[in-house]
Phi, psi and omega in degrees: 000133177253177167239164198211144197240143108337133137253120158306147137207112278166144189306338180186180168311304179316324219253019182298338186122204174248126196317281254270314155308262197330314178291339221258284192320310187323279175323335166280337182292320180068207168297017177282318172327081179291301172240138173297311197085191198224179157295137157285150170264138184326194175025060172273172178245161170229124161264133204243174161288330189279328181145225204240134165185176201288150151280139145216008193275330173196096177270166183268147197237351190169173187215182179188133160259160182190165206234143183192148215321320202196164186291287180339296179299341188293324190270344156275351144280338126017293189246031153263352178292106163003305199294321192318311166302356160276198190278320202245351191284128169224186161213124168251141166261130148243188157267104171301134168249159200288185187242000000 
């Protein structure tokens, strides 16, 4: 079994969708759900060799971790996330890998 991390994304923080869906998706995770995470605040940065700037190209809006079989199953629990269903909406799965 891996953990496996979410990254959200949305046109902004706001646009994540409806409490009532994310709790709803939470609860199909069950125990895969290690961590809920949290929401991100708009104007994140990437720091760089050159310096500092804005995300803007797919910022991140939040993250959630969970644990799972396999990269597949991570990514077919996945496409039950509230975001998906939006215009703008992703979810990227990585994989932690241990230290």
């Amino acid at each position: 079994m891996g953990k496996y991390v979410y990254i959200y994304s949305a046109s902004n923080a706001t646009d994540a969708g409806d409490n009532d869906a994310w709790g709803q998706w939470f609860g199909k995770l069950g125990e895969k759900l290690i961590d809920a995470g949290n929401p991100f605040n708009n104007n994140g940065q990437a720091v760089h060799e050159g310096g500092v700037m804005p995300v803007n190209d797919k910022p991140a809006t939040g993250y959630s971790i969970i644990s799972a079989d396999s990269m597949e199953e991570a990514t077919e629990l996945a496409e039950g996330c509230p975001l998906v269903t939006l215009k703008n909406g992703a979810v990227c799965v990585y994989e932690a890998l241990p230290m």
